[in-house]
C-alpha positions in Angstrom: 68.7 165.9 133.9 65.9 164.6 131.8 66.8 162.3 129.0 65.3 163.5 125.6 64.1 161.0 123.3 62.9 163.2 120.6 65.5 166.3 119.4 63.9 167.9 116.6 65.9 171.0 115.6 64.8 173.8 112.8 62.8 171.3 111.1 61.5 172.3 107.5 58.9 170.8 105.0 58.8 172.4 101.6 56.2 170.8 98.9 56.8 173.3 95.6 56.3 176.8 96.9 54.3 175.6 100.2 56.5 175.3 103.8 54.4 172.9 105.2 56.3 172.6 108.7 58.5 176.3 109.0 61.6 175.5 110.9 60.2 174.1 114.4 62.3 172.7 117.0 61.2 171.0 120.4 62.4 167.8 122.4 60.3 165.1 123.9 61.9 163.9 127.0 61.7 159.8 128.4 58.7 158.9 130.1 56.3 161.8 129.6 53.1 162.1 127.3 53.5 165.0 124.8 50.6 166.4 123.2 51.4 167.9 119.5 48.1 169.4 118.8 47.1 171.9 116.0 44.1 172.3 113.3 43.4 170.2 110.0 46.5 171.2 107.7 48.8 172.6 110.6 51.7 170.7 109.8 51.6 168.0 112.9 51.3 165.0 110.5 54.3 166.1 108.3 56.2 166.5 111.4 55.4 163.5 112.5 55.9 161.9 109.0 59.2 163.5 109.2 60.2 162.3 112.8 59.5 158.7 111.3 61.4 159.2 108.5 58.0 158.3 106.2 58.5 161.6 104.8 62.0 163.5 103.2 62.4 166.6 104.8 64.0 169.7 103.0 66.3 170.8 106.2 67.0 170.7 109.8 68.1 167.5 111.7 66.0 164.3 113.7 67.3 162.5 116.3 65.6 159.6 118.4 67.3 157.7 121.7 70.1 159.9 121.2 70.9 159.1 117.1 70.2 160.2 113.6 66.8 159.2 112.5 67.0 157.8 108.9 64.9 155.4 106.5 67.2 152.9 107.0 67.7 152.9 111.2 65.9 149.9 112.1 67.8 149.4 116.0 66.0 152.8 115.9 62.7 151.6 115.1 62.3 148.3 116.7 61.6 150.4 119.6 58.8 152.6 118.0 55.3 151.9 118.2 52.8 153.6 115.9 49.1 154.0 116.1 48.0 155.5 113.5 43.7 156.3 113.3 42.8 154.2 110.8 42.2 150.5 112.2 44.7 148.5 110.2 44.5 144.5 110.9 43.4 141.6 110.2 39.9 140.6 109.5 40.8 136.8 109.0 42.7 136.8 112.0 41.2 136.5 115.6 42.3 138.6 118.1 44.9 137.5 119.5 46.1 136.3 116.5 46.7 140.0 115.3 48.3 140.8 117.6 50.7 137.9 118.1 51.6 138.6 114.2 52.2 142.5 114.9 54.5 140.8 117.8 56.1 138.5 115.8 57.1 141.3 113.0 59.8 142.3 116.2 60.0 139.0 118.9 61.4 136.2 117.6 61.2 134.0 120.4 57.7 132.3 121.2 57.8 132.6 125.1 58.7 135.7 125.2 56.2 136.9 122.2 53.3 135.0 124.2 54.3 136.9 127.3 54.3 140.4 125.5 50.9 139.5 123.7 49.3 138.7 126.9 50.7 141.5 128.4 49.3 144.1 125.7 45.7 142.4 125.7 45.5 143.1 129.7 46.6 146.3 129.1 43.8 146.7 126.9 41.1 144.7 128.5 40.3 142.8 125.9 40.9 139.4 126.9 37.4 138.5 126.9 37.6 138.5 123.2 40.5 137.1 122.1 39.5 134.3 119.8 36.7 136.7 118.0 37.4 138.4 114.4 37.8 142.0 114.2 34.5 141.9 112.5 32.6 140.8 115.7 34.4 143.8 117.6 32.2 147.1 118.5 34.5 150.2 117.7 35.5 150.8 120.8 37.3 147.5 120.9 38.8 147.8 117.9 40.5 150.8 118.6 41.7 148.7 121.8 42.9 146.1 119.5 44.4 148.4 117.1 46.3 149.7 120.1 47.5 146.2 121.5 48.8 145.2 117.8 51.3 148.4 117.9 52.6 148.2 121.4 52.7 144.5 121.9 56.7 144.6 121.3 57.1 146.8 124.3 58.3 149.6 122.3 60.3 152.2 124.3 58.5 155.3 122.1 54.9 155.1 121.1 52.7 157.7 118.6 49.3 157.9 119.0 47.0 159.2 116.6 43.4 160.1 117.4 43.3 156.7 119.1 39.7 157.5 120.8 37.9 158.9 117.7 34.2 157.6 117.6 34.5 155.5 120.6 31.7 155.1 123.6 32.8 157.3 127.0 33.7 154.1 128.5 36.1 152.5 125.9 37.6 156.3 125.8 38.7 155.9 129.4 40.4 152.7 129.1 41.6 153.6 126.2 43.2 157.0 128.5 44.0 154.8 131.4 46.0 152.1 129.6 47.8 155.1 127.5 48.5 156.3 131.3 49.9 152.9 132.4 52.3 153.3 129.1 53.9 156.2 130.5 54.3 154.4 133.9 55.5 151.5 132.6 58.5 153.4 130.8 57.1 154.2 127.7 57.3 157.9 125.5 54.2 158.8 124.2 53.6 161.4 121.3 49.7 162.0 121.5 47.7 163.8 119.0 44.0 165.0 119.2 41.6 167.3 118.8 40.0 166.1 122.0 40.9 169.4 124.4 39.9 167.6 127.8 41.9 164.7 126.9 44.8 166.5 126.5 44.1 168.3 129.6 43.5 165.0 131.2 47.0 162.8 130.3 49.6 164.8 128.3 52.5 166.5 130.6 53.5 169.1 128.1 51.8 170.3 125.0 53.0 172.1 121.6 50.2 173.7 119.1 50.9 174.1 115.8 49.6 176.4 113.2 50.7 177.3 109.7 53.7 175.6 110.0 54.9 177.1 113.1 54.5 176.1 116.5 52.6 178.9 118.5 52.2 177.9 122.2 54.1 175.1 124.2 53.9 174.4 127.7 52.1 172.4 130.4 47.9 172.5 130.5 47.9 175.1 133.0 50.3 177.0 131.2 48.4 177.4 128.6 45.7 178.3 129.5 47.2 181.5 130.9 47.5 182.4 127.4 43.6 182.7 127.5 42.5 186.7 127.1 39.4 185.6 129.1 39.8 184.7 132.9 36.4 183.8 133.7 33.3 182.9 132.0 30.2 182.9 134.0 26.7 181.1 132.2 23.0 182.1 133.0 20.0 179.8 131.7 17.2 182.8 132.1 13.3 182.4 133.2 12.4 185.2 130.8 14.8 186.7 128.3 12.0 189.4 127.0 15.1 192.0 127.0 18.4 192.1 125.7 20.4 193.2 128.7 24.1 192.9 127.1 24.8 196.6 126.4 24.3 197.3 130.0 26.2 194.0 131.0 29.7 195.1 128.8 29.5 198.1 131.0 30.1 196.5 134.2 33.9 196.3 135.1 35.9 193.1 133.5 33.4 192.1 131.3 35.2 191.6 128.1 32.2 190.0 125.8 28.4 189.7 126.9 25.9 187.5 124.2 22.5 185.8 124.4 21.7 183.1 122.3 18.2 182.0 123.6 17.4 182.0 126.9 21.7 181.4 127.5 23.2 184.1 128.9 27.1 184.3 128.3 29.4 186.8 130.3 33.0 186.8 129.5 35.4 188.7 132.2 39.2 189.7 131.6 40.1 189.8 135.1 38.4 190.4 138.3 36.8 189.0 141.5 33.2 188.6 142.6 32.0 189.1 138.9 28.9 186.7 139.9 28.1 189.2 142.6 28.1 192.2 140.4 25.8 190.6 137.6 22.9 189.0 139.8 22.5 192.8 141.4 22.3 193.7 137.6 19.5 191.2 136.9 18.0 191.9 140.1 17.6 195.1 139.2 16.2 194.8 135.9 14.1 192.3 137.3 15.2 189.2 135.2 14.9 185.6 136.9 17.2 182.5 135.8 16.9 178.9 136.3 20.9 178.4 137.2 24.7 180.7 137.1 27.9 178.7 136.2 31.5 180.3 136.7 33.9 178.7 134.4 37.7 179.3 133.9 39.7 178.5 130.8 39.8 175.2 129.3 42.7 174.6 126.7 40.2 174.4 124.4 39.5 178.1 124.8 42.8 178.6 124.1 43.5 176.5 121.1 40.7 178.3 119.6 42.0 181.9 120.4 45.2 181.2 118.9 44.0 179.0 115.8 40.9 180.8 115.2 37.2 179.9 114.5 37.2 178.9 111.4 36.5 176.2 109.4 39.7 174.0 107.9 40.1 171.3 105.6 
């Protein structure tokens, strides 16, 4: 059976008159990346507040590696790593002196601190730049050093938040690959985002949140079942002279039609050779395209059908 290193259990979060987080309960189990996902305002940061005993909540119970998580369990968090998104070191220390301070704040003993600090700035790639100052760093290694300084004590649970925001593609996929070699080194990851294909690409189960309340939980491909729309095909058009949508929503499975431009957008419910059935329609109303696309769900079609479209704070 798996071990669960997270039991949180009818969690509340009252501020005055406002629930904040509405009585949730989930586990995280060991090893395994769990995505806890949800718009600006959702609740995930109280929760997680709340898991880290950063924040009192008003009812329902925490436990991490099995105990009660409380302001004052520090066997607890010795073995908790947090990330949060806003760089926090040093600027007048190098590199690796950043992290070997973050290190030292848990390991003691100099050997074994040297080894862990060495460890966490291969597992970063950032050895290159050890003896530079943080202001010398692009962003992309700063995250990376951001990341090194809260997992250089080898921490058996790690929270990561938004740890590839405004990053180039390429520091984003070490940044992914090294949280990857976390999770198969040992380590608990609770990831949060509001990057959809990165979720889809690392976490092995996910919980959205909304209003409180969690609203979906499940692997990727779970998920995405949830979508209303099973396929959405894309047509750049030669000539859009005519608006050919009200005959389109009358073929079978389409569920939406639009044109923005010269995009068309077909959305089906269900359904096979859909493609098929929509070039004989342009054909016969004699439109030309440039290209067709057949996409299926992505999670973040889902996370916006059950959040919404609109704007948060």
């Amino acid at each position: 059976m798996d071990t669960k290193v997270i039991e949180v259990k009818e969690l509340v979060k009252e501020y005055k008159q406002i629930r904040a987080v509405d009585g949730i309960s989930f586990d995280v189990y060991e090893k395994e990346i769990f995505g806890l996902l949800g718009p600006n305002g959702s609740g995930k940061s109280t929760t997680i507040n709340s898991i880290l005993s950063l924040l009192k909540y008003s009812s329902g119970s925490i436990r991490i590696f099995g105990k009660e998580m409380t302001p004052d369990a520090y066997d607890l968090k010795r073995d908790i790593g947090v990330i949060f998104q806003e760089v926090a070191v040093f600027n007048e220390l190098t590199v690796y002196q950043n992290i070997d301070y973050f290190c030292g704040l848990y390991i003691k003993d100099k050997k074994e601190r040297k080894r862990c600090v060495e460890d966490a700035i291969g597992l970063v790639s950032i050895g290159d730049f050890r003896k530079f100052y943080p202001k010398q760093l692009s962003g992309g290694l700063l995250r990376r050093l951001n990341i090194a300084c809260g997992i250089a004590h080898k921490p058996k649970l790690i929270f990561l938040d938004e740890p590839t925001v405004a990053v180039d593609p390429q520091s984003r996929n070490n940044i992914l690959e090294g949280i990857k070699r976390l999770r198969d080194n040992g380590a608990t990851i609770v990831y949060t985002t509001h990057y959809m294909e990165e979720v889809e690409q690392i976490c092995d189960r996910i919980v959205i949140m909304d209003k409180g309340k969690i609203i979906a939980s499940g692997t990727a491909d779970e998920l995405k079942k949830l979508a209303k729309t099973e396929e959405k095909i894309m047509v750049e058009l030669k000539n859009a002279d005519k608006d050919l949508t009200g005959d389109i929503r009358s073929l079978v499975h389409v569920a939406d039609a639009s044109l923005e431009g010269r995009t068309l957008t077909v959305s089906y419910d269900g359904g096979t050779h859909n493609i098929a059935r929509l070039i004989d329609l342009l054909r016969e109303q004699g439109v030309s395209y440039y290209s067709i696309n057949s996409e299926r769900p992505t999670l973040n079609d889902v996370f916006l059908e059950l959040t919404g479209k609109e704007l948060r704070d």
